[in-house]
N, CA, C and O atoms as a printed pandas DataFrame, in Angstrom:
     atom_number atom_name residue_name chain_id  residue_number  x_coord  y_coord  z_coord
0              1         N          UNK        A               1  112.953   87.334  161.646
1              2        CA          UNK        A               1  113.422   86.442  162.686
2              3         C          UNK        A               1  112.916   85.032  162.419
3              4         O          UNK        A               1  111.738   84.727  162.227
4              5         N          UNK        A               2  113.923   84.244  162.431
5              6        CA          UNK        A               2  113.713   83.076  162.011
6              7         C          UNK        A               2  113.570   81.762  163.863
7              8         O          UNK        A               2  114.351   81.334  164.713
8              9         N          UNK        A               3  111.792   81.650  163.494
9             10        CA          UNK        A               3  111.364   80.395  164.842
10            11         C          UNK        A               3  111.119   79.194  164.282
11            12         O          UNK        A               3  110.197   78.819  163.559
12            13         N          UNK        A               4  112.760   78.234  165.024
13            14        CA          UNK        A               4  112.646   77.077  164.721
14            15         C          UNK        A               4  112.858   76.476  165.649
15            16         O          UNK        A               4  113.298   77.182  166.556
16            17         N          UNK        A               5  112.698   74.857  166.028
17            18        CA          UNK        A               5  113.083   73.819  167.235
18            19         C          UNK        A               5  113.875   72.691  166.553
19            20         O          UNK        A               5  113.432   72.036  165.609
20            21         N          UNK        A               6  115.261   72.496  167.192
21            22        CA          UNK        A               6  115.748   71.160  166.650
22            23         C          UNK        A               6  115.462   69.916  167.142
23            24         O          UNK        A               6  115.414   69.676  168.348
24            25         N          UNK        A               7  115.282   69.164  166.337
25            26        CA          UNK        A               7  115.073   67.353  166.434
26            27         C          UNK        A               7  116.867   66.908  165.787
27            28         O          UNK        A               7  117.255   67.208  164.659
28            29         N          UNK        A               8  117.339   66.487  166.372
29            30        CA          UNK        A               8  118.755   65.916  166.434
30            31         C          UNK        A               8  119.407   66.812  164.788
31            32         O          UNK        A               8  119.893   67.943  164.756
32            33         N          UNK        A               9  119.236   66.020  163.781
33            34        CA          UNK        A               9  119.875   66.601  162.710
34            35         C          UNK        A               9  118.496   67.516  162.186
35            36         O          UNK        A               9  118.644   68.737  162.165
36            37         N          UNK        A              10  117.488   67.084  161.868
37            38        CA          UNK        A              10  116.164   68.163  161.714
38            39         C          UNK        A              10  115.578   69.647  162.443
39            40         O          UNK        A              10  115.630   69.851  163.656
40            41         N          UNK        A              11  115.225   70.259  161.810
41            42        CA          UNK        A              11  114.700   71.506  162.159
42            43         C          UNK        A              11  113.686   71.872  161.830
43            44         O          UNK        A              11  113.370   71.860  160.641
44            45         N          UNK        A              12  112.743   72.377  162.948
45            46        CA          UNK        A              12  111.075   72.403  162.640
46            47         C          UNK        A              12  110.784   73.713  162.633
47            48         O          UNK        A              12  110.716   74.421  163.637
48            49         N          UNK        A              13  110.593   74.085  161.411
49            50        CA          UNK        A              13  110.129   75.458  161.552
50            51         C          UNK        A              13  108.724   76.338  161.952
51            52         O          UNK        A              13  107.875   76.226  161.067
52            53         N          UNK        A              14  108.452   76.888  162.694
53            54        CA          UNK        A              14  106.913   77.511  162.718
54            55         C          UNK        A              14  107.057   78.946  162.105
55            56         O          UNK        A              14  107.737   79.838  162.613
56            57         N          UNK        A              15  106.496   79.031  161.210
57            58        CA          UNK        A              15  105.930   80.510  160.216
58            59         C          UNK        A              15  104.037   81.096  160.515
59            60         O          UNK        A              15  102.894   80.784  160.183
60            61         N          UNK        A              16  104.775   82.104  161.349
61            62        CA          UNK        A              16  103.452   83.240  161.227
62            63         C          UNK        A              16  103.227   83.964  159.982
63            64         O          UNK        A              16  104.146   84.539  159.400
64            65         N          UNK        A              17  102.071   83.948  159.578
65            66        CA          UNK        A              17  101.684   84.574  158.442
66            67         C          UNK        A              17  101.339   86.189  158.583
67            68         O          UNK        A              17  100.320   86.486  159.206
68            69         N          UNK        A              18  102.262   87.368  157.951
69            70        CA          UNK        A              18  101.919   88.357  158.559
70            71         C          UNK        A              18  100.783   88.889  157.854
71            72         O          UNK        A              18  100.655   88.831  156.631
72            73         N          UNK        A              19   99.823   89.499  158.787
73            74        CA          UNK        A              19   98.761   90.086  159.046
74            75         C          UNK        A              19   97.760   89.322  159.111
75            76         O          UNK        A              19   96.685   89.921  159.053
76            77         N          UNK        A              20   97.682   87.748  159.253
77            78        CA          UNK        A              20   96.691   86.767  159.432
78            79         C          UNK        A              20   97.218   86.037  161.096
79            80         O          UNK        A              20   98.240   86.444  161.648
80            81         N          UNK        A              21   96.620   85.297  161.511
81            82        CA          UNK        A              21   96.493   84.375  162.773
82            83         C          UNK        A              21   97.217   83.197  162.090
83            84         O          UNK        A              21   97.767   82.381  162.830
84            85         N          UNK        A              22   97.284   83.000  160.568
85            86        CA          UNK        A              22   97.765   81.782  160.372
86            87         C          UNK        A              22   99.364   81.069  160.820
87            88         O          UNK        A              22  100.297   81.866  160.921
88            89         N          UNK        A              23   99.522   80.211  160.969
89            90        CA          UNK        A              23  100.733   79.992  161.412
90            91         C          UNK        A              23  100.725   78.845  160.939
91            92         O          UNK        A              23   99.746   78.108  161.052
92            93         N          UNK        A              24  102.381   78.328  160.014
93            94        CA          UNK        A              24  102.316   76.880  159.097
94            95         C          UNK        A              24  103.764   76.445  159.912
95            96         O          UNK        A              24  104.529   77.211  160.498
96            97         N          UNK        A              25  103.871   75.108  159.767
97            98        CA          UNK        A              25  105.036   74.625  160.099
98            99         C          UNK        A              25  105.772   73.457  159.463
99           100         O          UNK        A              25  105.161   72.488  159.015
100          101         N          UNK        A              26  107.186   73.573  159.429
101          102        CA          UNK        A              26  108.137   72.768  157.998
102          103         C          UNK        A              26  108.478   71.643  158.833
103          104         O          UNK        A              26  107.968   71.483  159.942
104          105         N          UNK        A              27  109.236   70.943  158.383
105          106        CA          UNK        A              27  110.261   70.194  158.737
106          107         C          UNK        A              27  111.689   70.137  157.585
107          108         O          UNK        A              27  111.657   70.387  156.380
108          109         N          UNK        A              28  112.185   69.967  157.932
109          110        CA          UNK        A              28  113.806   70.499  157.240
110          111         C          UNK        A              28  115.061   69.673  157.798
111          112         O          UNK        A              28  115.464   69.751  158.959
112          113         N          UNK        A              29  115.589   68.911  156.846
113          114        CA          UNK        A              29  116.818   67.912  157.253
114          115         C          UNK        A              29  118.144   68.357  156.368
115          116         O          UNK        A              29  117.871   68.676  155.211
116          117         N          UNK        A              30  119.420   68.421  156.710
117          118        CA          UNK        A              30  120.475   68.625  156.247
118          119         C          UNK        A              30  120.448   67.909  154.482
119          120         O          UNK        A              30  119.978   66.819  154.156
120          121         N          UNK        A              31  121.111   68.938  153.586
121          122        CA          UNK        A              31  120.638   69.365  152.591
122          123         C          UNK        A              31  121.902   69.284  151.489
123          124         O          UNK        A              31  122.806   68.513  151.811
124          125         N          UNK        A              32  122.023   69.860  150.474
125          126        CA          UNK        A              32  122.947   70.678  149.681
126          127         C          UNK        A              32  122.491   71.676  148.834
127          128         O          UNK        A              32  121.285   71.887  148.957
128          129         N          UNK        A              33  123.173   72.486  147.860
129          130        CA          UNK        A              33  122.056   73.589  147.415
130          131         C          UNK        A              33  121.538   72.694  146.195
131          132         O          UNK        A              33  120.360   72.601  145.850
132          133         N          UNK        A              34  122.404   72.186  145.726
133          134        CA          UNK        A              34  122.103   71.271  144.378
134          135         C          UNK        A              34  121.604   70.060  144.425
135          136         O          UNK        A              34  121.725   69.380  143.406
136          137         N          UNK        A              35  120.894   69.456  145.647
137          138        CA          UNK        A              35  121.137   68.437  146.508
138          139         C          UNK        A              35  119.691   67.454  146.182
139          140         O          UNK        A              35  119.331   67.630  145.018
140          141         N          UNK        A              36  118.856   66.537  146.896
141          142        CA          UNK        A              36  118.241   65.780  146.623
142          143         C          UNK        A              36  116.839   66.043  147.213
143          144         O          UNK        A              36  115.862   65.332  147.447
144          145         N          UNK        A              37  117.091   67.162  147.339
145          146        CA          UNK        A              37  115.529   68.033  147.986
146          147         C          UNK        A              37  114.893   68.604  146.290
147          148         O          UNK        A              37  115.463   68.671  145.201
148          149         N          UNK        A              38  113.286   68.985  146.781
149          150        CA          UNK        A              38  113.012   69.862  145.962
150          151         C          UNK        A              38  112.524   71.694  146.314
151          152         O          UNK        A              38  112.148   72.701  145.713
152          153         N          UNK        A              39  112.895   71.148  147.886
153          154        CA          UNK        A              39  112.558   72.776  148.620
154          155         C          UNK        A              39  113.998   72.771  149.435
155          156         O          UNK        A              39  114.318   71.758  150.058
156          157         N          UNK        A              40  114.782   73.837  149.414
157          158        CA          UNK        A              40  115.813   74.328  150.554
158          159         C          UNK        A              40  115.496   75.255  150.799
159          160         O          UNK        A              40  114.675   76.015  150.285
160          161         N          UNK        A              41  116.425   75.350  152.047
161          162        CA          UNK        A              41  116.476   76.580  152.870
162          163         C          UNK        A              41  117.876   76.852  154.096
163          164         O          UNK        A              41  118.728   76.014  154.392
164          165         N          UNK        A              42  117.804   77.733  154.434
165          166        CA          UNK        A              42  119.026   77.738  155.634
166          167         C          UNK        A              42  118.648   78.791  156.399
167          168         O          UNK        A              42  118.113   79.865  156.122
168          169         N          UNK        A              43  119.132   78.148  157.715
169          170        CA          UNK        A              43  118.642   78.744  158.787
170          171         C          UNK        A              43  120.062   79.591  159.886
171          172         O          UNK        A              43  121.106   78.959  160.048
172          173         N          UNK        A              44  119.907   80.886  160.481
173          174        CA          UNK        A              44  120.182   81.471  160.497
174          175         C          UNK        A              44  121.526   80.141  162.448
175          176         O          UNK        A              44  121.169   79.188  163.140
176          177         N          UNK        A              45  122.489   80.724  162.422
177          178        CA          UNK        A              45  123.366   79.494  163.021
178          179         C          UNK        A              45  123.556   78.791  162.653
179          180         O          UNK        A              45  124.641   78.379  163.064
180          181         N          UNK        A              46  122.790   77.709  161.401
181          182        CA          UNK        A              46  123.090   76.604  161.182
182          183         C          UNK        A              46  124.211   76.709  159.896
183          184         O          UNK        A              46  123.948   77.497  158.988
184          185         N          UNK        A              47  125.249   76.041  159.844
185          186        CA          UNK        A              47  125.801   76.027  158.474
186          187         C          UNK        A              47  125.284   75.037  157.522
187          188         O          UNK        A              47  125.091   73.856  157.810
188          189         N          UNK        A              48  125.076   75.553  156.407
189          190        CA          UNK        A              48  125.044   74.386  155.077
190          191         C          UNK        A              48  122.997   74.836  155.012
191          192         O          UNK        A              48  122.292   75.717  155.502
192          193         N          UNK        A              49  122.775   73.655  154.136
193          194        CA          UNK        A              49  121.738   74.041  153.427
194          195         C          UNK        A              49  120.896   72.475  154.183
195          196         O          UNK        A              49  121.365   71.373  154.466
196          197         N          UNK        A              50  119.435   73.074  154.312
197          198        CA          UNK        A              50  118.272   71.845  154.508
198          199         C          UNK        A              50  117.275   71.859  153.630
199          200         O          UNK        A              50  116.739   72.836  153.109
200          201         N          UNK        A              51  116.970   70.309  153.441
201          202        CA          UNK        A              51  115.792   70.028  152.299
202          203         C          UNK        A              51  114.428   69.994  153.302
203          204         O          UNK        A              51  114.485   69.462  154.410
204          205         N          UNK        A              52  113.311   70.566  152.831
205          206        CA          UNK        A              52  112.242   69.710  153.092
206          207         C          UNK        A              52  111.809   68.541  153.289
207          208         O          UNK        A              52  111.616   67.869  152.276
208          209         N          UNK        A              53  111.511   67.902  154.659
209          210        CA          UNK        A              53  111.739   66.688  154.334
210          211         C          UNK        A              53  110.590   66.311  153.472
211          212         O          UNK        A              53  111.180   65.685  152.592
212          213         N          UNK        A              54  109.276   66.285  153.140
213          214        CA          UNK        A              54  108.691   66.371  152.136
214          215         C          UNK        A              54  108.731   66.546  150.718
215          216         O          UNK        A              54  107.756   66.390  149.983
216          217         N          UNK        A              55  109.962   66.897  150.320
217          218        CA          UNK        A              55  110.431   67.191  148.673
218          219         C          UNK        A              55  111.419   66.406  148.566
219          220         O          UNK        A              55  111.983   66.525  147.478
220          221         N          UNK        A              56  111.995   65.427  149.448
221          222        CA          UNK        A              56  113.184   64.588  149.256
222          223         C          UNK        A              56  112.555   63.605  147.487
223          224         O          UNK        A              56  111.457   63.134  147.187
224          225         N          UNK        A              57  113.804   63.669  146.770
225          226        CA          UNK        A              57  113.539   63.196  144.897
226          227         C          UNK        A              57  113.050   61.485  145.459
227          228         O          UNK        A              57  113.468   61.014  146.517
228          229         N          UNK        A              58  112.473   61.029  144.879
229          230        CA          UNK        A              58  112.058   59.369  145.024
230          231         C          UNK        A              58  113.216   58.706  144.832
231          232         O          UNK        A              58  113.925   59.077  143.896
232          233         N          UNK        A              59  113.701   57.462  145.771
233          234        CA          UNK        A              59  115.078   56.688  145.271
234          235         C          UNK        A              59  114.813   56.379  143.733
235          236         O          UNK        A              59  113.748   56.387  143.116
236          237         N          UNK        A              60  116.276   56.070  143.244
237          238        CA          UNK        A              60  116.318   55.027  141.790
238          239         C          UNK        A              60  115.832   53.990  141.494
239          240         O          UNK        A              60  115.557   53.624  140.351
240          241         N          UNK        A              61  115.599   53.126  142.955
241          242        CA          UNK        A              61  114.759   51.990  142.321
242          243         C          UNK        A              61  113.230   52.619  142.190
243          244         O          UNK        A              61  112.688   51.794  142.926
244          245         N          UNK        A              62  112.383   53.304  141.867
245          246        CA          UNK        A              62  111.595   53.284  141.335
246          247         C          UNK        A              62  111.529   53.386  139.568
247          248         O          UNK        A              62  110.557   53.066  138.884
248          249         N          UNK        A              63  112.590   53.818  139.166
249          250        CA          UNK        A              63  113.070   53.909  137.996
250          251         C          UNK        A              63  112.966   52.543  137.300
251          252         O          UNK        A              63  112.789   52.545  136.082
252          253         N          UNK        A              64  113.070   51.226  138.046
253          254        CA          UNK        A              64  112.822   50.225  137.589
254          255         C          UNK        A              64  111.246   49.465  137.026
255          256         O          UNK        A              64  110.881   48.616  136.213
256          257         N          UNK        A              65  110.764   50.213  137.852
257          258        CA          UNK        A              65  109.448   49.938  137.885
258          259         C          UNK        A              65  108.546   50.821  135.775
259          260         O          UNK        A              65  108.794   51.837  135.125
260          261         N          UNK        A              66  107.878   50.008  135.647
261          262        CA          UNK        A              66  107.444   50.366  134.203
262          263         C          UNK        A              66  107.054   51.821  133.839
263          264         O          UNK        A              66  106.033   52.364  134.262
264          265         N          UNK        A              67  107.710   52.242  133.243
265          266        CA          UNK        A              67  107.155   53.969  132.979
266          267         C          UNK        A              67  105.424   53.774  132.804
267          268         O          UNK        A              67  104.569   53.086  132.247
268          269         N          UNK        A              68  105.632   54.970  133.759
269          270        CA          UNK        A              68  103.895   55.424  133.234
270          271         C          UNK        A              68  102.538   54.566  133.603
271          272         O          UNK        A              68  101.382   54.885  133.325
272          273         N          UNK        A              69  103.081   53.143  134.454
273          274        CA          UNK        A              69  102.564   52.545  135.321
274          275         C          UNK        A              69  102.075   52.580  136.573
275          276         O          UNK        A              69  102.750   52.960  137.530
276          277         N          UNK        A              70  100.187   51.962  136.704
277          278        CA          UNK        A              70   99.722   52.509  138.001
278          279         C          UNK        A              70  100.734   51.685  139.548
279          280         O          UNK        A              70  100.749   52.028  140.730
280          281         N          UNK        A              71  101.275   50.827  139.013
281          282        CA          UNK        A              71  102.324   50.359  139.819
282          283         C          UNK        A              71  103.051   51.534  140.222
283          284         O          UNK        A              71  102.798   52.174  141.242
284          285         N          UNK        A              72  103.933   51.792  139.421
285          286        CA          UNK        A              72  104.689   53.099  139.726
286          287         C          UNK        A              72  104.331   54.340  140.430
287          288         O          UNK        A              72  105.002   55.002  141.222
288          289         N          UNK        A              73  103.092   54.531  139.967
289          290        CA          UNK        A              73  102.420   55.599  140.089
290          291         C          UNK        A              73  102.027   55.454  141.748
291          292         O          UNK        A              73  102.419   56.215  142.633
292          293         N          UNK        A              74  101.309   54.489  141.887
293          294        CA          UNK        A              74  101.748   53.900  143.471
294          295         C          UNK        A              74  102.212   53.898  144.733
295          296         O          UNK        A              74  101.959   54.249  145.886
296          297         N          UNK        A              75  103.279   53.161  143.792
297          298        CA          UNK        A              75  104.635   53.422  145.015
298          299         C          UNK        A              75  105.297   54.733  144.499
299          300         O          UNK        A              75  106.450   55.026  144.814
300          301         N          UNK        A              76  104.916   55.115  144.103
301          302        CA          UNK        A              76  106.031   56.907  143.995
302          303         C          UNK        A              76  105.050   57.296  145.374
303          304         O          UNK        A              76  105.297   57.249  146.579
304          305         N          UNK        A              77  103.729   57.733  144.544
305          306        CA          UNK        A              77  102.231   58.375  145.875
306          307         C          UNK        A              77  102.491   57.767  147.474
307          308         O          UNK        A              77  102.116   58.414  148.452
308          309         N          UNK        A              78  103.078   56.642  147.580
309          310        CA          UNK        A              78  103.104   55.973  148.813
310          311         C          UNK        A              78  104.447   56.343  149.261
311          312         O          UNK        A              78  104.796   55.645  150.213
312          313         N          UNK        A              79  105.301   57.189  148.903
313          314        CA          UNK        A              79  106.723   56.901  149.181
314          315         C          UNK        A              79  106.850   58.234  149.681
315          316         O          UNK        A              79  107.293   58.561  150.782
316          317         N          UNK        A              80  106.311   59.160  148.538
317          318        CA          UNK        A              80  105.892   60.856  149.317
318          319         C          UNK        A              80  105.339   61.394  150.364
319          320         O          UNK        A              80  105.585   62.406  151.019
320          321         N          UNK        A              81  104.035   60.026  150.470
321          322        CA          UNK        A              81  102.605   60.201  151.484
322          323         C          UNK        A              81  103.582   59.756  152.616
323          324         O          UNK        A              81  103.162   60.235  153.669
324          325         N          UNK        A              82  104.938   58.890  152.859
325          326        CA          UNK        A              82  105.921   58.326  154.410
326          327         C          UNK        A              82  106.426   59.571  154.502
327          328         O          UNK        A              82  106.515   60.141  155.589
328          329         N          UNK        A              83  106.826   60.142  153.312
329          330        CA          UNK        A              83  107.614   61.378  153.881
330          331         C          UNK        A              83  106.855   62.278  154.385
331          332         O          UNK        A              83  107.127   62.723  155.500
332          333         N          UNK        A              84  105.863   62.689  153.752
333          334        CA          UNK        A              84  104.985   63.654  154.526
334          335         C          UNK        A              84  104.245   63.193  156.095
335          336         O          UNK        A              84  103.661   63.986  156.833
336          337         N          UNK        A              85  104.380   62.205  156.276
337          338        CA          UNK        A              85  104.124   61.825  157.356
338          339         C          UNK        A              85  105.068   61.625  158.416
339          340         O          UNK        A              85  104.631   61.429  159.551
340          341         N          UNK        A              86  107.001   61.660  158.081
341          342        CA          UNK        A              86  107.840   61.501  158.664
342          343         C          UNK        A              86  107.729   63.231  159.079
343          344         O          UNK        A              86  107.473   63.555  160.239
344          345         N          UNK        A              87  107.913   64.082  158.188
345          346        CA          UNK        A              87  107.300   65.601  158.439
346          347         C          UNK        A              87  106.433   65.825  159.786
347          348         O          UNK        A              87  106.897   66.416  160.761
348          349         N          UNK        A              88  104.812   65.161  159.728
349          350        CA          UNK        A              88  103.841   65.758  160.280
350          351         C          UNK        A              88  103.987   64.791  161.394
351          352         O          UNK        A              88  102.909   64.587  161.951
352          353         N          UNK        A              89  105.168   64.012  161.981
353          354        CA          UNK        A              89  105.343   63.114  163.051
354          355         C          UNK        A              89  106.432   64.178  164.322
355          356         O          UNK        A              89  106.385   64.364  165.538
356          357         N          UNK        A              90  107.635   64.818  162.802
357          358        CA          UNK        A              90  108.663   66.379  163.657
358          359         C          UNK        A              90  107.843   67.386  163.951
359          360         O          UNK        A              90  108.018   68.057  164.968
360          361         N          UNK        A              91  106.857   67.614  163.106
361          362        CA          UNK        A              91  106.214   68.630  163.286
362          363         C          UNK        A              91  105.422   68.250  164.891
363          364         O          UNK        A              91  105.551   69.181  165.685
364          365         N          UNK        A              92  104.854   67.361  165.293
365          366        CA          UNK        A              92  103.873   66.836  166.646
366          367         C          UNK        A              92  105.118   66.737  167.340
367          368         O          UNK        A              92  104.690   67.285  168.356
368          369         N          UNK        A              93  106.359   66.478  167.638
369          370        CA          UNK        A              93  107.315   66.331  168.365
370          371         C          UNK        A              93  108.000   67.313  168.676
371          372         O          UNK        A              93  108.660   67.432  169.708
372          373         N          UNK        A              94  107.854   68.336  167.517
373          374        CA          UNK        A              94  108.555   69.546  168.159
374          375         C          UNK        A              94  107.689   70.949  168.741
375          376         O          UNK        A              94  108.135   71.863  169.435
376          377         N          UNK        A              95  106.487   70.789  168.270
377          378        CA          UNK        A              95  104.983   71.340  168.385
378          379         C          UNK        A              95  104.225   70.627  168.936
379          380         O          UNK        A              95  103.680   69.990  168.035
380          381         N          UNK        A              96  103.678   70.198  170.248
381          382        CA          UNK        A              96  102.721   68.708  170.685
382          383         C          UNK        A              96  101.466   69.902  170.329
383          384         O          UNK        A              96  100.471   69.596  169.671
384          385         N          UNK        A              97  101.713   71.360  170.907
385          386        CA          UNK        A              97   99.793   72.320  170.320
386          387         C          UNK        A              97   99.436   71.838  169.055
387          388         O          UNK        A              97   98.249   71.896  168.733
388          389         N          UNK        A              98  100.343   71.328  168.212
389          390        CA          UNK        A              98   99.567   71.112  166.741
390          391         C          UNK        A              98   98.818   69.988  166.568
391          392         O          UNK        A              98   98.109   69.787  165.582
392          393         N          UNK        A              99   98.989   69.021  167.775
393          394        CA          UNK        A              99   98.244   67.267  167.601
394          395         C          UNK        A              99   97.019   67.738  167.069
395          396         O          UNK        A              99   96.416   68.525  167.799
396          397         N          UNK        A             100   96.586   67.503  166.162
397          398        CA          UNK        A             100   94.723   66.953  166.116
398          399         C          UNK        A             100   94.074   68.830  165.249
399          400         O          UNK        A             100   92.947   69.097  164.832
400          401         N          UNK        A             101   95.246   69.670  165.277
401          402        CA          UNK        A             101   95.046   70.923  164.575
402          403         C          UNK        A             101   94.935   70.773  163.135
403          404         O          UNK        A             101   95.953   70.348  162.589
404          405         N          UNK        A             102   94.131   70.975  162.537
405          406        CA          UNK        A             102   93.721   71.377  161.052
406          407         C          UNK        A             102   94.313   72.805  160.570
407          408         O          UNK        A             102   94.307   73.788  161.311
408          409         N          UNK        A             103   94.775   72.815  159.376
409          410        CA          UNK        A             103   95.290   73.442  158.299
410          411         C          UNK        A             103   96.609   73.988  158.928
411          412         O          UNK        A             103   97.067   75.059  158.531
412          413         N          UNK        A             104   97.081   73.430  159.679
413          414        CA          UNK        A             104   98.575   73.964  160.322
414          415         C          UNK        A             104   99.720   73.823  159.859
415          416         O          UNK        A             104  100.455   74.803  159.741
416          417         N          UNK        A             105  100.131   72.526  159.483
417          418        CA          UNK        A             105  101.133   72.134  158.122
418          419         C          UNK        A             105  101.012   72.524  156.780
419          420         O          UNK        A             105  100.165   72.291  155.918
420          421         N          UNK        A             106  102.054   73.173  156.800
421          422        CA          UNK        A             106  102.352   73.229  155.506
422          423         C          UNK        A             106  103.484   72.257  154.182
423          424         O          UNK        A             106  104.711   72.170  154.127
424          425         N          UNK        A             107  102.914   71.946  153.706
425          426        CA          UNK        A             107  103.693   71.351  152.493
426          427         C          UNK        A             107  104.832   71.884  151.543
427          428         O          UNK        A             107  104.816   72.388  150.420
428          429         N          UNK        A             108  105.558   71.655  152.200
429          430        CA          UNK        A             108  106.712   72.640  151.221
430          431         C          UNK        A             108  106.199   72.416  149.532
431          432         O          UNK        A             108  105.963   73.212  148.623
432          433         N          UNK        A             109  106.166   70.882  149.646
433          434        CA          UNK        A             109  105.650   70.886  148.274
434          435         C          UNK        A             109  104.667   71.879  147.522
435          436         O          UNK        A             109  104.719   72.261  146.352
436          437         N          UNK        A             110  103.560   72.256  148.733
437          438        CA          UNK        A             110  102.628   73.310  147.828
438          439         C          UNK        A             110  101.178   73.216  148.491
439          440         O          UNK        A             110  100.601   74.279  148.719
440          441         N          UNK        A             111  100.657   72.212  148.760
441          442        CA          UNK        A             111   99.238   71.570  149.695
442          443         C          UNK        A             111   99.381   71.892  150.890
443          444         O          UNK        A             111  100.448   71.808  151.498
444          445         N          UNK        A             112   98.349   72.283  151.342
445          446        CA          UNK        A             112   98.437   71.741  153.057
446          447         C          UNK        A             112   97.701   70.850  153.192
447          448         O          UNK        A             112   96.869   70.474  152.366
448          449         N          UNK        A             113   97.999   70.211  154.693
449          450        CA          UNK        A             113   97.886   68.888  155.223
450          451         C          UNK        A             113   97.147   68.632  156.579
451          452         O          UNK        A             113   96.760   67.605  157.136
452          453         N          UNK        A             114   97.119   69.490  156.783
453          454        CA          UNK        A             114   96.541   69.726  158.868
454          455         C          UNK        A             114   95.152   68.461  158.801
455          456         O          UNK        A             114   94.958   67.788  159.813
456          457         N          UNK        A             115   94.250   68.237  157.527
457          458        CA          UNK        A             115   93.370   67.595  157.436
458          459         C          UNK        A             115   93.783   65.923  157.131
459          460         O          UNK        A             115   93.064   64.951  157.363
460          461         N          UNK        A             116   94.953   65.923  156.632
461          462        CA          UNK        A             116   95.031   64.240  156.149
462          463         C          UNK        A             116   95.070   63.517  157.369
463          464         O          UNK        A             116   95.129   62.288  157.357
C-alpha cells in the first residue's frame, strides 16, 4: 500500500520500514520514464511517471562552465543542495511531525538528510 500526500503537481511520499520504527519520506514531481530524473517512480491513481525531486540532471548551462573545475564543481553541489532543500521544504508541508526530526528524509539519491 502505497502512503502519499499531494502538493499541487508533487507527491510526498512516507515509507515505513518493515520490521523497524523507521519511516523515510520522498518528494516526487511529474516525470517521464526516460526523463530528466535520476530516481522514478509511479504511484498507484496517478498516471505517468515522477522524478525525485532530488535527482532532477543539472541544467546545460553548467556544461559551460570549465570541465573539472572547482567553479563547476560548486555550482553543480549548490544546485543539488536547492533541490534537496526544495524536497525537505514538501516534505515539512506535507508532514509538519517531521520539522526539526533527524534521520527522517530520505535521499532518493542515496544519503539521508534529517541532520543537514
Amino acid at each position: 500500500m502505497q502512503n502519499f500526500k499531494e502538493l499541487g503537481p508533487f507527491i510526498v511520499e512516507r515509507v515505513e520500514i518493515i520490521g523497524t520504527e523507521i519511516v523515510k519520506y520522498h518528494a516526487w514531481e511529474p516525470s517521464e520514464v526516460q526523463g530528466p530524473h535520476g530516481t522514478i517512480a509511479t504511484f498507484d491513481g496517478h498516471p505517468g511517471w515522477y522524478g525525485a525531486v532530488d535527482t532532477l540532471h543539472p541544467p546545460e548551462c553548467f556544461a559551460r562552465l570549465p570541465s573539472f573545475s572547482e567553479e563547476r564543481s560548486a555550482a553543480v553541489r549548490a544546485w543539488y543542495e536547492s533541490r534537496y532543500h526544495m524536497a525537505k521544504a514538501l516534505i515539512y508541508a506535507a508532514y509538519p511531525e517531521t520539522i526539526g526530526a533527524e534521520g527522517v528524509i530520505g535521499r532518493a539519491g542515496g544519503r539521508d538528510a534529517g541532520d543537514t
